[in-house]
N, CA, C and O atoms as a MOPAC input file, in Angstrom:
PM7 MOZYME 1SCF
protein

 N      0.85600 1    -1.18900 1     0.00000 1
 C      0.00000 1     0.00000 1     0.00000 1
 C      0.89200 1     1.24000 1     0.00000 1
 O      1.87400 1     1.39300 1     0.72600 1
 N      0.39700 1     2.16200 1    -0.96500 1
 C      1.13800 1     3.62400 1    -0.91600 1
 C      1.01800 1     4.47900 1     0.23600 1
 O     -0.13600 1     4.61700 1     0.64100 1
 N      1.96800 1     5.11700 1     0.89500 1
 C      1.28800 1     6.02600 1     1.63700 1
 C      2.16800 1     7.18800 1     1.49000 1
 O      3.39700 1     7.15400 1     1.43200 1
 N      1.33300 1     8.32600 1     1.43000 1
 C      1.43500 1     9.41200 1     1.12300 1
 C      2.52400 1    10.28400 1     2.34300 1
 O      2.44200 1    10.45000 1     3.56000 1
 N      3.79000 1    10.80900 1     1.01500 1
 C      5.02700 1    11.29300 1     2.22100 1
 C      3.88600 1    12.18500 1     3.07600 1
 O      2.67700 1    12.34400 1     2.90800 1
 N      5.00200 1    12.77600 1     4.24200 1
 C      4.21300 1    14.02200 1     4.91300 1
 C      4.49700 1    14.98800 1     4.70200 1
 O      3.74600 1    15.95700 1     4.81200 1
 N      6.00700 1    15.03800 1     4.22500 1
 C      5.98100 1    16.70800 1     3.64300 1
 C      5.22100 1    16.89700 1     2.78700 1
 O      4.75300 1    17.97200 1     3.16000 1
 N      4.30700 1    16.46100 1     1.13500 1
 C      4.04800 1    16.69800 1     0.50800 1
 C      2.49100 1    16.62500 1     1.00800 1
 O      1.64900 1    17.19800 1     0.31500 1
 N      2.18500 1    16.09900 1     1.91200 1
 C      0.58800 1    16.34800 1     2.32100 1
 C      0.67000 1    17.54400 1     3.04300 1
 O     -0.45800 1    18.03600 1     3.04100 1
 N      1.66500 1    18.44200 1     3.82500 1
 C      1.89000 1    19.53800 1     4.72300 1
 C      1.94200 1    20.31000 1     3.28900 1
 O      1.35100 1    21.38900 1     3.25000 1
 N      2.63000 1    19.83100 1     2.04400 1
 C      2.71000 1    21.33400 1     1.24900 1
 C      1.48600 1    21.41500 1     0.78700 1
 O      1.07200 1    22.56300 1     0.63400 1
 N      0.69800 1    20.45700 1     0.48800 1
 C     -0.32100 1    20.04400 1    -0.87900 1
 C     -1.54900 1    21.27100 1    -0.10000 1
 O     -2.10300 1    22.27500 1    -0.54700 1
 N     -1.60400 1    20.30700 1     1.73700 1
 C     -2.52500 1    21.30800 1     2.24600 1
 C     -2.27300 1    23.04900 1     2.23200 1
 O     -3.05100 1    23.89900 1     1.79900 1
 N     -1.13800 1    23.21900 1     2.75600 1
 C     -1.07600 1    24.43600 1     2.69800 1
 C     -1.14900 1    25.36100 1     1.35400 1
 O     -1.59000 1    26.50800 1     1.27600 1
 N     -0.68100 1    24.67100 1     0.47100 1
 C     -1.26000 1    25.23400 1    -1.13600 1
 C     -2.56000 1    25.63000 1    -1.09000 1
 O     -2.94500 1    26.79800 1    -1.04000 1
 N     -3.38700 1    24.43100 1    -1.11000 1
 C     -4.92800 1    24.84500 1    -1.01600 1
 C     -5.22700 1    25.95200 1     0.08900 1
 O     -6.08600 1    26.83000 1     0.01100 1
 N     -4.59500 1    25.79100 1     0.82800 1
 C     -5.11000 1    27.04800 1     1.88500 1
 C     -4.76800 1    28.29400 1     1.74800 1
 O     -5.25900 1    29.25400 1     2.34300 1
 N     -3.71900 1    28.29900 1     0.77600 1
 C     -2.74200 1    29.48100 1     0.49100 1
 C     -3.71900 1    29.96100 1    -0.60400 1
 O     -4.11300 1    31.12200 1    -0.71800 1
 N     -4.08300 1    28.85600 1    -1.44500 1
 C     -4.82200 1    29.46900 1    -2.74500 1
 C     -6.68300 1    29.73100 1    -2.35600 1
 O     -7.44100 1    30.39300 1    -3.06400 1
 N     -6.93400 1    29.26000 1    -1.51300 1
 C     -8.24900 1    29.12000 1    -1.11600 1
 C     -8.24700 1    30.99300 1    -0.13300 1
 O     -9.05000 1    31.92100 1    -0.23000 1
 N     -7.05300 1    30.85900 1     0.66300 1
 C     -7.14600 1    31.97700 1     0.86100 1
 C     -7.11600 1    33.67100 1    -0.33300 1
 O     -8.05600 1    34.46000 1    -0.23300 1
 N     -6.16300 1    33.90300 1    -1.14800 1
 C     -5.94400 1    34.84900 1    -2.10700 1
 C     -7.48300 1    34.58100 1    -3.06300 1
 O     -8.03200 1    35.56300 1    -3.56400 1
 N     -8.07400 1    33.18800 1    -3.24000 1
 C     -9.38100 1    33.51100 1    -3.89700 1
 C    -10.49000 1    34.38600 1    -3.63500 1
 O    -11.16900 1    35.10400 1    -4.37000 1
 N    -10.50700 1    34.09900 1    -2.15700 1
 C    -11.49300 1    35.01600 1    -1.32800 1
 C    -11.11100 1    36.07600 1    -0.96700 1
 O    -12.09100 1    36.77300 1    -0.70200 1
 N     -9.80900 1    36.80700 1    -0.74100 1
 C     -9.33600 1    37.63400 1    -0.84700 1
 C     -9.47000 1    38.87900 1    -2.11900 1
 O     -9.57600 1    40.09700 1    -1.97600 1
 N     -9.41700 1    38.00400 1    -3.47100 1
 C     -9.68900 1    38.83800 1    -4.81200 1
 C    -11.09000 1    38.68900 1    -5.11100 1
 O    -11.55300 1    39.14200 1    -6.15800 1
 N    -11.87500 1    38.01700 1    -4.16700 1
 C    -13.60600 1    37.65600 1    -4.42100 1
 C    -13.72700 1    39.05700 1    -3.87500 1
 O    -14.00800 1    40.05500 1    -4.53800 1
 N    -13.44500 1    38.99600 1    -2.39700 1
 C    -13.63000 1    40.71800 1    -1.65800 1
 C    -13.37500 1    41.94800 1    -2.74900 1
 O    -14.13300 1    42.79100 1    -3.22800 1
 N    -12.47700 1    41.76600 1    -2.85800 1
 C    -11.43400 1    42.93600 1    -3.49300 1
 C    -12.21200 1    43.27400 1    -4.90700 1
 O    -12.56600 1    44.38900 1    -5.29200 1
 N    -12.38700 1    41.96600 1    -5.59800 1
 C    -13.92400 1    42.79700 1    -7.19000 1
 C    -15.00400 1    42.85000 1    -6.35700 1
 O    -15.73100 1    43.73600 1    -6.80800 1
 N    -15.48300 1    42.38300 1    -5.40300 1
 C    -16.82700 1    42.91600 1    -5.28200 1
 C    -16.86500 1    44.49600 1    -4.82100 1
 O    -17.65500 1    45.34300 1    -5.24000 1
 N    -15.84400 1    44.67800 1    -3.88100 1
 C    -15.69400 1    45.97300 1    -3.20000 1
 C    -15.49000 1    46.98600 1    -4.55400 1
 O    -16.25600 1    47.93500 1    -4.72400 1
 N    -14.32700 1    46.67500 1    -5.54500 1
 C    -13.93700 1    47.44700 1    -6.59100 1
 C    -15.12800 1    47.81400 1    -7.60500 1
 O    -15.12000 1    48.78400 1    -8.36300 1
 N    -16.40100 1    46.63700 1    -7.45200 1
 C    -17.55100 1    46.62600 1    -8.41500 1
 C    -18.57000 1    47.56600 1    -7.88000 1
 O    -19.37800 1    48.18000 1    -8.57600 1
 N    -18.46900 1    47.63000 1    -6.60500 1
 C    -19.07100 1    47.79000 1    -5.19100 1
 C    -19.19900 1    49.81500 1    -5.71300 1
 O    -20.09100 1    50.66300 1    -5.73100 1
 N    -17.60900 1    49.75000 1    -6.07600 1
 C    -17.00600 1    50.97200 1    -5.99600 1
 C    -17.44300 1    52.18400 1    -7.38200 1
 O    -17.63500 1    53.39900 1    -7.43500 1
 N    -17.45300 1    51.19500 1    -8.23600 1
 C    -17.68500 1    51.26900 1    -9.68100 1
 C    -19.02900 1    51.69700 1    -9.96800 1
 O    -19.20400 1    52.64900 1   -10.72800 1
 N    -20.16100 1    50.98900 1    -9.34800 1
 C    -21.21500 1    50.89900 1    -9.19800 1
 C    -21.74800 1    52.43000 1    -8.81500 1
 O    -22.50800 1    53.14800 1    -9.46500 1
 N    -21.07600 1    52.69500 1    -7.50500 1
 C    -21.57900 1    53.56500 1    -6.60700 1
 C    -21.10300 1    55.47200 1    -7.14800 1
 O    -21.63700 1    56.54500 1    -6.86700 1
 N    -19.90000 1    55.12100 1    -7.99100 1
 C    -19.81300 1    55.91600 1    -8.76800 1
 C    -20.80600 1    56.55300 1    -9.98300 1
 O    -21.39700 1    57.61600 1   -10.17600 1
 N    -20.61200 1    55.11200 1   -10.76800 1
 C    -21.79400 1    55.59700 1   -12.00700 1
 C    -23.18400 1    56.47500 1   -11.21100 1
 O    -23.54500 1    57.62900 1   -11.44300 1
 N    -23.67300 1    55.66600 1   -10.40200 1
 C    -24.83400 1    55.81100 1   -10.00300 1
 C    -25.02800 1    57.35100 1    -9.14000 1
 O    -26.08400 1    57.98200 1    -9.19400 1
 N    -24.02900 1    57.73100 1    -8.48800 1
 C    -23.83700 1    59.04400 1    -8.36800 1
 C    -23.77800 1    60.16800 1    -9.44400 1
 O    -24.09600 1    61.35600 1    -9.39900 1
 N    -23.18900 1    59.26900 1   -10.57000 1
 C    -22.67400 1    60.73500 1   -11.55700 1
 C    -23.96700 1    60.70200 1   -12.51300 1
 O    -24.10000 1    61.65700 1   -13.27800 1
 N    -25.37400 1    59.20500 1   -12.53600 1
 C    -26.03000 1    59.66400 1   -13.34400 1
 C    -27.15600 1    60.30300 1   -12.37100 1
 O    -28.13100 1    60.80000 1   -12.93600 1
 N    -27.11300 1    60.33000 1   -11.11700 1
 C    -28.05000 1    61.28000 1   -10.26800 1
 C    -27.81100 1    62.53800 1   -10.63300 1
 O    -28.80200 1    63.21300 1   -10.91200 1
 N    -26.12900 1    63.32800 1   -10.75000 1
 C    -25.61400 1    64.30700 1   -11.14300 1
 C    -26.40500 1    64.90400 1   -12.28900 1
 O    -27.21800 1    65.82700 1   -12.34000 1
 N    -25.89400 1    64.06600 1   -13.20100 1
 C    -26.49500 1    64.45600 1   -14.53700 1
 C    -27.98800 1    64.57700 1   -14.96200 1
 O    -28.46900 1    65.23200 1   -15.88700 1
 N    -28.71900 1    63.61300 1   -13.85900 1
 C    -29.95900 1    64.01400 1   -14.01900 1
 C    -30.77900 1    65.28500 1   -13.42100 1
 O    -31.71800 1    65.91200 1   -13.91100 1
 N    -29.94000 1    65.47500 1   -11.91800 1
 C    -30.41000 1    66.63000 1   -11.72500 1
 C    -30.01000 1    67.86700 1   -11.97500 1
 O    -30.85800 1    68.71300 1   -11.69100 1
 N    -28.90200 1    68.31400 1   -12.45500 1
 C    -28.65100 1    69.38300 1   -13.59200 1
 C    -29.25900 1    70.11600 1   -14.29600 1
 O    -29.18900 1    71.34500 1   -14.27500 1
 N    -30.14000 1    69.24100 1   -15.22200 1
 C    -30.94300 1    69.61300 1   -16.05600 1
 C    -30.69800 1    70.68100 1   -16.90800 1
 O    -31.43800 1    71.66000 1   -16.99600 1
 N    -29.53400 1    70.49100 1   -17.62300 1
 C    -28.32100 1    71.62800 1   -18.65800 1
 C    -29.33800 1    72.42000 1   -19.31000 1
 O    -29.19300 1    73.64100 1   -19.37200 1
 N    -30.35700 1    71.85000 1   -19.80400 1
 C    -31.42800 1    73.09800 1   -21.00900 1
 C    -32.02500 1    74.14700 1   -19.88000 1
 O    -32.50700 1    75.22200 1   -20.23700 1
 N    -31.96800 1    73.81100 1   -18.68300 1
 C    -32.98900 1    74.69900 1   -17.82900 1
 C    -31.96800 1    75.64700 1   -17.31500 1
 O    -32.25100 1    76.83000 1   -17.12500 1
 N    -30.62300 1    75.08900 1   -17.05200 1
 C    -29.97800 1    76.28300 1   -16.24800 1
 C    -29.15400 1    77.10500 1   -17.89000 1
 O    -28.77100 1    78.27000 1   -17.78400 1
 N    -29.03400 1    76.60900 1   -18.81300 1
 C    -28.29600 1    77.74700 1   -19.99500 1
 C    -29.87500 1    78.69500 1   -20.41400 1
 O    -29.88200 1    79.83300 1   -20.88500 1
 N    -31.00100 1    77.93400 1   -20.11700 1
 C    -32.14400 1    79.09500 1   -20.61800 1
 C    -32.05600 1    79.85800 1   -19.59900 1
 O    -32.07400 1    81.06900 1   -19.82000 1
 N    -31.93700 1    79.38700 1   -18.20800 1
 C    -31.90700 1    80.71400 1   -16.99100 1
 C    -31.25300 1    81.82100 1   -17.15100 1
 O    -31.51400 1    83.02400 1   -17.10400 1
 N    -30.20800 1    81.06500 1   -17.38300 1
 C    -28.64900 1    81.72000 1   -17.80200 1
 C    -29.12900 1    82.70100 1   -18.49800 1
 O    -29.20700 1    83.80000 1   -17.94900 1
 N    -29.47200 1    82.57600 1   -19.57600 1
 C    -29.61400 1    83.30400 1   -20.86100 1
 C    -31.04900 1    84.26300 1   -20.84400 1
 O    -31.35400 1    85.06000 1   -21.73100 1
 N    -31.62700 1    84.05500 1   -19.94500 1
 C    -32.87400 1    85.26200 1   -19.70600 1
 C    -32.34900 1    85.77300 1   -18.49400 1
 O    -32.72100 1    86.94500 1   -18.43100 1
 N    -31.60700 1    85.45400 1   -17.40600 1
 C    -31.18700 1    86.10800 1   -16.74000 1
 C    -29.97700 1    87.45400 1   -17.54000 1
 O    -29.83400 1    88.62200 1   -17.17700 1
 N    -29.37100 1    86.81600 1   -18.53600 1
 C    -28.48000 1    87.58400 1   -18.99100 1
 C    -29.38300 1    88.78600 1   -20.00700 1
 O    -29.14900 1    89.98700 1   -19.87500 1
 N    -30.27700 1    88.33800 1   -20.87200 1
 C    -31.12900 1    89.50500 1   -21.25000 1
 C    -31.84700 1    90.47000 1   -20.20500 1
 O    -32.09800 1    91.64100 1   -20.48900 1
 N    -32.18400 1    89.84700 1   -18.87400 1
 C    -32.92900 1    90.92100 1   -18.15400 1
 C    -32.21100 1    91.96700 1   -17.55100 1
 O    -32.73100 1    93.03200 1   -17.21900 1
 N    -30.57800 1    91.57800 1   -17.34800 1
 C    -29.91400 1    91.96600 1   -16.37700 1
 C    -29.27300 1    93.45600 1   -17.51400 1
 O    -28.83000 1    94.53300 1   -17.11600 1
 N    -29.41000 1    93.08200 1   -18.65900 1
 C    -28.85600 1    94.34800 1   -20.10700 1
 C    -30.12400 1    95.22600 1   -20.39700 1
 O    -30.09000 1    96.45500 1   -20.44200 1
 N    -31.39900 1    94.35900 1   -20.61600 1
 C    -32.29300 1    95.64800 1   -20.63600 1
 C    -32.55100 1    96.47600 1   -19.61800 1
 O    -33.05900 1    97.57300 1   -19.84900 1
 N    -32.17200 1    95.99200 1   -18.06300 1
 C    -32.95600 1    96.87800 1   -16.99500 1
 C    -31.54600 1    98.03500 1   -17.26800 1
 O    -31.79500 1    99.23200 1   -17.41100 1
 N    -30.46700 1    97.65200 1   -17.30500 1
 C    -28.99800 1    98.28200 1   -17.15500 1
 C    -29.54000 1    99.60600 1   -18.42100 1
 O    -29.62700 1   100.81900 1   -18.22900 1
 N    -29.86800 1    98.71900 1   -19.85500 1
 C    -30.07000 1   100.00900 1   -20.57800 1
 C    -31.48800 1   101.13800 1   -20.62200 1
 O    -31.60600 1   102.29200 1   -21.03600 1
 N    -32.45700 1   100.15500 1   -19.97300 1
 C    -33.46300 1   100.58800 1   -19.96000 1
 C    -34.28500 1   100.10500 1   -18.60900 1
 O    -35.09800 1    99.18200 1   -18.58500 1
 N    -33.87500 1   100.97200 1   -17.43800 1
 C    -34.64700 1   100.79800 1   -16.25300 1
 C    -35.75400 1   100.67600 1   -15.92600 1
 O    -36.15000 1    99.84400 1   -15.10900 1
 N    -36.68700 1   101.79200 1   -16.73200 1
 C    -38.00600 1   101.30600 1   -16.23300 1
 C    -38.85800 1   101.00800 1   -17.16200 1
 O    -39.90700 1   101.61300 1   -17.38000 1
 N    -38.33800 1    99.82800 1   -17.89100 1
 C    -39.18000 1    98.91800 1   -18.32300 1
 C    -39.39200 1    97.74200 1   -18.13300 1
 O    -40.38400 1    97.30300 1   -18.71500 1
 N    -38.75600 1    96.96900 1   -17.45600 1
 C    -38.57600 1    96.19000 1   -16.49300 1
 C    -39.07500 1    95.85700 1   -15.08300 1
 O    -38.79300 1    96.90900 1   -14.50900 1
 N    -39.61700 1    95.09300 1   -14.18600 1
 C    -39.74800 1    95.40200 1   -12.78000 1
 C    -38.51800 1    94.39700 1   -12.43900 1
 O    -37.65800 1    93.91200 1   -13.17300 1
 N    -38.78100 1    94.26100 1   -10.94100 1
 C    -37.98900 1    93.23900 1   -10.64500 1
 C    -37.86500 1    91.62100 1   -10.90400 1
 O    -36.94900 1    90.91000 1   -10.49100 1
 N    -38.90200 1    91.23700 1   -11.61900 1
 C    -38.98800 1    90.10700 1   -11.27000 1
 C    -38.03600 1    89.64600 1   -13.43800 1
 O    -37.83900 1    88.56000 1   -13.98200 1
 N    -37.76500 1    91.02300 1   -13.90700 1
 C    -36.81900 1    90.98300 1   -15.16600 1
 C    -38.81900 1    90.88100 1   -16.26400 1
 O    -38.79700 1    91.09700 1   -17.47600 1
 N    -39.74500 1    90.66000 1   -15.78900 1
 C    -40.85800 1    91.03100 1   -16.72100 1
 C    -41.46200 1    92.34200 1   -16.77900 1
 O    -41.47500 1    93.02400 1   -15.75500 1
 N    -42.02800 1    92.83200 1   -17.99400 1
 C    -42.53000 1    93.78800 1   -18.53200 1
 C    -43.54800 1    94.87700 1   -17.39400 1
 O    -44.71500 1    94.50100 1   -17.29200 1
 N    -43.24600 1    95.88300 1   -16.74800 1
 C    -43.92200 1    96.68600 1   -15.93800 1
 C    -45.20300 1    96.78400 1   -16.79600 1
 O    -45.19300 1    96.58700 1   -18.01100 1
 N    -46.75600 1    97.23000 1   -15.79700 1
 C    -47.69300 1    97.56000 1   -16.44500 1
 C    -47.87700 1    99.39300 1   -16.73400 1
 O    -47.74900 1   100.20700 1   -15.81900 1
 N    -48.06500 1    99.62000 1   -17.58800 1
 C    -47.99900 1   100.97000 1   -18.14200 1
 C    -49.24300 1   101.65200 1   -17.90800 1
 O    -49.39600 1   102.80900 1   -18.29900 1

């Protein structure tokens, strides 16, 4: 009957344990990195959704007309940058 040296059952095990360990180790490590990835996108498309780029360049851009006609022409304007009643 064969029987198996002992150094090579002390290495064989510790291999598996060595490799069993670094598996679960890089299991952690993509989930956390996916984890990470994830939590990014999902931030930057909250970003982008609440932005709403057409609403603040039209603000922009009637704020910037109201702010030149009151400058050239004061009282035609009230405050709110619409047309006073005459």
């Amino acid at each position: 009957m064969f029987t198996f040296p002992n150094f090579l059952l002390i290495e064989v095990i510790s291999f598996h344990l060595i490799r069993n360990f670094f598996e679960v180790v890089g299991l952690f490590s993509t989930i956390a990195f996916l984890h990470k990835k994830f939590i990014c996108l999902l931030f930057s498309f909250t970003i982008i959704e609440n932005i709403e780029v057409p609403k603040l360049l039209i603000s922009g851009q009637n704020y910037y007309y109201n702010y030149n006609n009151k400058k050239n022409n004061p009282n035609i304007f009230n405050d709110n940058g619409r047309e006073a009643n005459k």
